[in-house]
N, C-alpha and C positions, 0 to 999 in steps of 0.2 A: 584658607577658608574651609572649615568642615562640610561636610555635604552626607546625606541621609545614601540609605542603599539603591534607590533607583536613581538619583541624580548622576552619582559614581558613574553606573553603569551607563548612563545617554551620554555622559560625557567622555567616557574610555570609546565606546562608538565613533562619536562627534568628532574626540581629536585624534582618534587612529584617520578615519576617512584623511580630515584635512592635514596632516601629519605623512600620510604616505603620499597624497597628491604632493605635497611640497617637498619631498625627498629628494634629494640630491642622487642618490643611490637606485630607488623605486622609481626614476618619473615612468609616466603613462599617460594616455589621451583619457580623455572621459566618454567616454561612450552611452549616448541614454540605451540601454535596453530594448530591445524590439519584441514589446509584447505579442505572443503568441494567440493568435485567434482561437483561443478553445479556453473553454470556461472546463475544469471537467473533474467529475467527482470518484475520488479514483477507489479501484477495486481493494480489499482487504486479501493480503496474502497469506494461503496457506502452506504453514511451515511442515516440514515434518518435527517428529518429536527427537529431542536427545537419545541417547543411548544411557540411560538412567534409569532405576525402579524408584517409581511413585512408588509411597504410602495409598493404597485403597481410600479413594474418598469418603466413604460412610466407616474409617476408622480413627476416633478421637485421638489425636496424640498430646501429648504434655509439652509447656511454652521448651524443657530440656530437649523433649527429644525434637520438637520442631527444628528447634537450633541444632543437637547433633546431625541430623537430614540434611539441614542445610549446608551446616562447614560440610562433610561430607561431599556434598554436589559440589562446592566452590573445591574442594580438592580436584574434582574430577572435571574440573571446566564444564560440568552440568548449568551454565548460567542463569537457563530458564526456568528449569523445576527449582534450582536456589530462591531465587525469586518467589515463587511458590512460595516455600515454605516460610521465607521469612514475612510473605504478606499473612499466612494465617499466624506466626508470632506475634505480629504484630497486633492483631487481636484480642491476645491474651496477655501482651507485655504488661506492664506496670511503668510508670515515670520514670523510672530508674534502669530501665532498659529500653527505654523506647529508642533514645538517640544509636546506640549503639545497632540497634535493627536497622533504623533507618539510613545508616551510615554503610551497612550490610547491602540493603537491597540496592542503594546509588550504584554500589559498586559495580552488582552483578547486572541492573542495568544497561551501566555503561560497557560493561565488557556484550554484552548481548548486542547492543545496536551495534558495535564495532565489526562484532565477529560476522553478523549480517552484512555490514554495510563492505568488508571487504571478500567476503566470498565469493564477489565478479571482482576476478583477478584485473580487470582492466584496469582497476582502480589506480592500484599500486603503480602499472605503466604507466597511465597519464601524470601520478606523482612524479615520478622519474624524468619523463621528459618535458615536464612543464617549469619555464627558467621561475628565476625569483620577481623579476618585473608581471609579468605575466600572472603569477598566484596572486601578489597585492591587487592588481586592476581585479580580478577575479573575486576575493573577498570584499574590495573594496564595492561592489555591485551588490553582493549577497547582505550585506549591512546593511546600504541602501533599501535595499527589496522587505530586508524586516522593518525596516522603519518606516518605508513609505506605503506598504500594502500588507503588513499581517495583519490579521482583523483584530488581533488583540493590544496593535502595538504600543498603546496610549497607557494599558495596564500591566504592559512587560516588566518582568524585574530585571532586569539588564542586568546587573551585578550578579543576580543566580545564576545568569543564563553563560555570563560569561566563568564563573565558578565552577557548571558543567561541563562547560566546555573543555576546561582544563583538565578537569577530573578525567575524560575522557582521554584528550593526548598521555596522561599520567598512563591511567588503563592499557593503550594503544603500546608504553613504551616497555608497560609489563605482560605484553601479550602474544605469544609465541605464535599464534595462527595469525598475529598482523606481523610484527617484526620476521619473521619467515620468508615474508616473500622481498625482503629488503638482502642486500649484504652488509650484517651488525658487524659492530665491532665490541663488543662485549662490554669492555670498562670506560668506552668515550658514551652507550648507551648510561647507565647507572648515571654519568652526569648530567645526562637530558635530565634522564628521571629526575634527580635532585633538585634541576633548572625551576622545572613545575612545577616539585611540588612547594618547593621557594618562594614561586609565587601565586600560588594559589596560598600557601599560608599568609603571605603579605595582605593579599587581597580582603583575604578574611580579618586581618587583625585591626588592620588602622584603618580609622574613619572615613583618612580622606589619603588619596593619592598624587604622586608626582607625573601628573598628565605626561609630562613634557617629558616621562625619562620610559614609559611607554613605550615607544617604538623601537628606542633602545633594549627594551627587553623583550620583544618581538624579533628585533637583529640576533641579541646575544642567543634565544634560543634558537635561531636557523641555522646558525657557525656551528650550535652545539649539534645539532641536528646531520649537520654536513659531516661532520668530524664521525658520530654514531653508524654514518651509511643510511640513514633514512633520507638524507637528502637536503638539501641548504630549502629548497620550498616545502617539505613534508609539512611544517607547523603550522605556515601558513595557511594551506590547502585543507590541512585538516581544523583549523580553527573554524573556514568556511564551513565545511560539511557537518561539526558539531555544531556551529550556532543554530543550523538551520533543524538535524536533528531535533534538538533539545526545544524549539518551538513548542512543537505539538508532535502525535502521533503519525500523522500524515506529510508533515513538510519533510522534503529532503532534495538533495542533489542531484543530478544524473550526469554519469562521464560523456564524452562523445558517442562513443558506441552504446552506452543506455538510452542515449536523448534517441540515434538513428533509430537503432531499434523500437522506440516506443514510438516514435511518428508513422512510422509504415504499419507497425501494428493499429493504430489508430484510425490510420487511414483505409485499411482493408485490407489491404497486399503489405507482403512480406516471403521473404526466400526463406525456405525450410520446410519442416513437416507435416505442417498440420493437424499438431496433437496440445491437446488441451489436459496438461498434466496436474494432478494435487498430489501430497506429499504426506498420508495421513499415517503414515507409520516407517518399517526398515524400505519399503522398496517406493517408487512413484507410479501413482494406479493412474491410468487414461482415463480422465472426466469427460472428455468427450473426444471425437474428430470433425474435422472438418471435412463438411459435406464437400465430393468429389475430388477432395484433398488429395497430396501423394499418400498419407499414412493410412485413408481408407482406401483407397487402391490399393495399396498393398495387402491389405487384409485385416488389418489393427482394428480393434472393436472397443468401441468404452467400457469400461470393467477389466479391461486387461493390465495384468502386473508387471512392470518392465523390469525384466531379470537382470539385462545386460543389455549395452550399447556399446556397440563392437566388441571391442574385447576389456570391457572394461565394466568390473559389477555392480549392479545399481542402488546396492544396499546402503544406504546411510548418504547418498548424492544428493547435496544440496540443490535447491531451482535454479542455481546460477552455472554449477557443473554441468548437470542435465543438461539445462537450456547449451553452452557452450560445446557439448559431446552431439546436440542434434541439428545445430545451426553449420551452416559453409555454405559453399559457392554451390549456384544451380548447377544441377544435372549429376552434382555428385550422388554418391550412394551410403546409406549409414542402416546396418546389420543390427535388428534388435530380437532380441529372445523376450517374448512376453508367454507369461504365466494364465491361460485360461482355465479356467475348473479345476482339471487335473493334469494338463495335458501343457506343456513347455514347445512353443511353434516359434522356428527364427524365419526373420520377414525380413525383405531385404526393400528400404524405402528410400527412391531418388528423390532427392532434394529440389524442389522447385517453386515458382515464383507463386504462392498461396493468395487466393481471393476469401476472404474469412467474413462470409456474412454476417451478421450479428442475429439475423431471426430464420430460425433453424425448426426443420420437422414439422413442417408445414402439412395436416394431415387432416382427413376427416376421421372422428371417432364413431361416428354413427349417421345417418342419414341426413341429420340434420345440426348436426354441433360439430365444427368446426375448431382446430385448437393448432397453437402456433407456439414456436419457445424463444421468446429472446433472451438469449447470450450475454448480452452487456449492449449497452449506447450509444454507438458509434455513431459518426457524421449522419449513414445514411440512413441511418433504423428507422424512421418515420418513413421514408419512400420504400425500404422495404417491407416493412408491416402493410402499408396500406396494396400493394400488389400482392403480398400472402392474403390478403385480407379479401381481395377481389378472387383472386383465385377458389379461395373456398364458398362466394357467393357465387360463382359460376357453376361449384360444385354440389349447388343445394344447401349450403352455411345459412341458416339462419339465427344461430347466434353462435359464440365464439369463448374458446378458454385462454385464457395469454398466462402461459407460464414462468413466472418472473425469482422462481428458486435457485440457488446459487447465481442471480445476478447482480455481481459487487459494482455496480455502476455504470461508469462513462460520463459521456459531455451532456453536461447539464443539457444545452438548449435541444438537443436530438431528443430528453424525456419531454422537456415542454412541449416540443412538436408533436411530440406522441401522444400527449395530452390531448393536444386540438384536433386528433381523430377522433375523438367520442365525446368532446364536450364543444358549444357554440358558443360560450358563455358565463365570464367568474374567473376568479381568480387559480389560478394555478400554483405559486408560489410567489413568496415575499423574500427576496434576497438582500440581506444587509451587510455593510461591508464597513470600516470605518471613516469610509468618506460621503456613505449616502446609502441609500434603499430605494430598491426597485421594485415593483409589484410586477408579477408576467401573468395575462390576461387569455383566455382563450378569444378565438373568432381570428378571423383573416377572408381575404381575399382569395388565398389557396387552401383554403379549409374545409371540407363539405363532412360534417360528422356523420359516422355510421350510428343506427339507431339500435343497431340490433343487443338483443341481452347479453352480458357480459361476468364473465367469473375472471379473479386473478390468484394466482399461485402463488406462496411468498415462505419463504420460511428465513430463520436464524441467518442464513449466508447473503440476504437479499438488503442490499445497502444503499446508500446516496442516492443515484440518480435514480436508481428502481424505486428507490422509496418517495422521491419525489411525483412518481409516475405513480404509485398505488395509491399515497394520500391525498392525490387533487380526484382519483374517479374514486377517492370511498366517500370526500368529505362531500365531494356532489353527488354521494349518493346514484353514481354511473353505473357500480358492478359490485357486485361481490367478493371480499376477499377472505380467500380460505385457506388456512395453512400453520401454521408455526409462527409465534411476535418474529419481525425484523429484526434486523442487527440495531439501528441505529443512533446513523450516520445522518446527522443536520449539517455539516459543514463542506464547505466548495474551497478546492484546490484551483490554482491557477498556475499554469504554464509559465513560466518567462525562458523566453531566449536569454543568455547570459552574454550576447553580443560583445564585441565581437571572438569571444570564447566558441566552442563548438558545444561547451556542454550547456544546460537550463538547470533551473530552481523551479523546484515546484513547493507550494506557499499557501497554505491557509489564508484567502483571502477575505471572506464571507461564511455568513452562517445562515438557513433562510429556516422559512415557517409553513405549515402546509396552508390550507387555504381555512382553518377554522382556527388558525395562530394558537394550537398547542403543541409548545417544542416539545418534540419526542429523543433529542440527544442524548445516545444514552441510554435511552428508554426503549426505542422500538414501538413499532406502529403495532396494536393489537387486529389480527385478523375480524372479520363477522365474524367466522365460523372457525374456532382451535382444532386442528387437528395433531394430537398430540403421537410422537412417533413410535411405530411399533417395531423399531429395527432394533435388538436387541444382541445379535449376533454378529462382534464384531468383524466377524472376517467375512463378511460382505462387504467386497467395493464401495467405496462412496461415489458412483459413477452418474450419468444421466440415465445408463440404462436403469437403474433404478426410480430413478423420478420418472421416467415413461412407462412403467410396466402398469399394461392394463387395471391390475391388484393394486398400485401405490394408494394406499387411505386416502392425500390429498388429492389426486387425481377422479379416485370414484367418487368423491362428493363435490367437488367441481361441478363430474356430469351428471348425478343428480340433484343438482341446484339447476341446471338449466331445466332438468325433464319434467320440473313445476314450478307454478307461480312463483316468480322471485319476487320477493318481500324486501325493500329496502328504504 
């Protein structure tokens, strides 16, 4: 019986699931998932850039030389500026080159999420020691999780997604920074390869498929896989991590040691340095520290350029290297050379058990205005704002600046909370998911809103949950907001435990609405008040110490928006 391209694809899902439960080979328990109590909207990461020359953006090139740029960059494993260039080809293609681009940029795509997604070496270990039983129960959850909670998953193309997917192991088997950290064997690889792309051709060709012979070609490529040295579960493991991938921009996997690590980060506490690093060019510059952290004990200051981490240079070091050169056991020590002004200072910083506020620099700017910075959203950000909040009314605050630049989110319900400090009243946001909608309301029982005047700081870096917090106090008209459009980011991620696994899925579950129900997706929330940037010299750190300098544009018109009538 023929079937159309999404039917294909619900039912290659449908009979993998029930196909591996019944396996003779695979069995496994069924385990429901123990949803994780955290709604949470997560931060956008800054990469550093390839080691490639851009084309000048204000210089026109030709659809040729676009394309020469690009092959170019795919020669040089450039994946992301390739990307580039073949998205402005695309531009100027004609119908007769358009597939050929877009067949280009899939590729370089796929190699770019791979090369990210294994850059925490962990990965590859947990491939290694995770049996074959164990990856089916594990895929066989992540299936589930798309089918029962992505918010889109009524309009999934199933059949593209799983086409990606392959495309990706295809990538994965021609990709020397993944295969690298395997033991290849050279010419049993080249048959994987073949395996794929066999049937990923299949897949594409004929109408309809042999459900039933399925698993069997999920068997034949993990023998192929075993025989390669990627490992008898590599395909399966990774068909997990592409499906979820290939979602959306946000969905993805976490190994055991990503899930530990991001729950203690979440939580507040976490063992390490207390450095808040970005990646905007050859070295990783301090965006901030953490207050009474080990890494400001030691002397480290935001804007600082980290040369070297022990004896090892920090030029071109991925966030996953870093993070893994600054992370180990308390009380150890990790020797860093950071670059100030002019002047190269090695700081020797002990590693310990970190309390990471999330509302930071809590400070009066003047007699009477008050200004506080939060960080990102965590659990406790409403109970600490509101004791920064107290603090500076103690200190004569009669009204208050809340600076919400570069923050890429957190847990949705910690912005709601943060909401119900200055509003009694209305709606906050509309959260929809595809099993229902929720409206989140201001007022409570533990709520007593402060009345005093309010400004908010937002620029380009300020995402999801921040953005949920600045468009409930703009659309009620609470405060003013001055700075740079938003990033955004209208959609909510959810946690899942991958039970009884140690790793989670995190999932595009919902999409929400500010409280005057125009999506900005995409779009970004326009400020009151544009202040457009005058940083033009790029070898200035992108640090916080620049967003606090008394001189920052959006900071002085912040405080004179309070020092008269605010008009809103």
């Amino acid at each position: 019986m023929p079937y159309d391209r999404n039917e294909i694809g619900i039912l290659f899902i449908n009979t993998l699931i029930g196909r591996m439960r019944g396996s003779r080979q695979f069995r496994f328990f069924c385990i429901i998932p123990f949803l994780l109590a955290v709604t949470i909207l997560l931060s956008v990461k800054i990469n550093s850039s390839p080691a490639f020359t851009f084309a000048r953006d204000d210089q026109v090139l030709s659809l040729e030389e676009l394309l020469k740029q690009a092959d170019a960059a795919m020669a040089g494993s450039a994946w992301e500026n390739a990307q580039d260039y073949f998205q402005k080809a695309l531009i100027q293609a004609d119908d007769s080159s358009k597939d050929y681009i877009q067949d280009r940029l899939q590729w370089c795509n796929a190699n770019t999420s791979l090369e990210k997604r294994y850059e925490d070496e962990t990965l590859a270990r947990y491939i290694r020691q995770t049996g074959p039983e164990e990856a089916l129960d594990l895929l066989t959850l992540v299936l589930e999780h798309i089918r029962n909670n992505f918010y889109e998953a009524e309009n999934l193309d199933t059949k593209q997604l799983l086409q990606d997917s392959l495309l990706q192991l295809q990538a994965a088997t021609e990709n020397p920074a993944i295969y690298g950290q395997f033991q290849i064997k050279p010419q049993d690889l080249a048959l994987l390869t073949r395996e794929i792309i066999s049937l990923r051709h299949n897949l594409d060709a004929r109408g309809a498929l042999d459900f039933e012979s399925l698993p069997v070609m999920l068997d034949q490529l993990c023998r192929q896989s075993s025989q390669a040295g990627l490992g008898f579960s590599w395909p399966v493991l990774e068909l997990a991590w592409s499906f979820t991938d290939n979602l959306d921009q946000y969905s993805y996997i976490l190994t055991p040691q990503q899930y530990e690590i991001f729950s203690d980060r979440l939580s507040g506490f976490y063992v390490g340095t207390g450095l808040d690093l970005i990646f905007p060019g050859d070295y990783p510059v301090v965006f901030d520290v953490v207050p009474d952290g080990p890494a400001q004990t030691a002397g480290v200051q935001p804007g600082d350029i980290l040369i070297k981490i022990d004896n090892t240079d920090g030029r071109g070091l991925s966030p996953a290297q870093v993070s893994k050169l600054l992370l180990g056991s308390p009380n150890t020590k990790v020797t860093i050379i950071v670059k100030r002004d002019t002047q190269e200072l090695t700081l020797i910083v002990k590693r310990q058990l970190v309390e990471s506020p999330s509302v930071r620099y809590v400070r009066m700017l003047d007699e009477q205005i008050g200004f506080l910075r939060v960080a990102s959203f965590d659990h406790d950000t409403a109970m600490e704002m509101r004791r920064a909040i107290d603090k500076l009314k103690k200190r004569g605050a009669r009204s208050l600046i809340i600076d919400l630049r570069c923050n890429g989110g957190g847990v949705m319900d910690s912005a709601i909370d943060a909401v119900r400090l200055f509003i009694d009243s209305g709606t906050i946001v509309t959260v929809s998911s595809s099993h229902e909608t929720t409206r989140y309301s201001a007022g409570g029982d533990y709520f007593h809103p402060y009345d005093m005047p309010l400004v908010i700081c937002v620029d380009k870096k300020t995402a999801s949950a921040a953005e949920i917090f600045t468009a409930a106090l703009q659309d009620h008209h609470r405060g003013v907001v001055v700075g740079r459009k938003t990033l955004g980011k209208a959609v909510i991620q959810t946690i899942f435990s991958l039970k009884p696994h140690l790793s989670a899925i995190c999932i595009t579950t919902s999409r929400y609405l500010p409280p005057d129900n125009n999506d900005f997706h995409r779009i970004g929330l326009d400020p009151d008040i544009t202040i457009e940037s005058n940083t033009t010299d790029s070898s200035i750190p992108d640090s916080v110490k620049y967003y606090l300098d008394p001189h920052n544009p959006t900071l002085t018109e912040a405080v004179n928006q309070l020092k008269q009538p605010i008009q809103l």
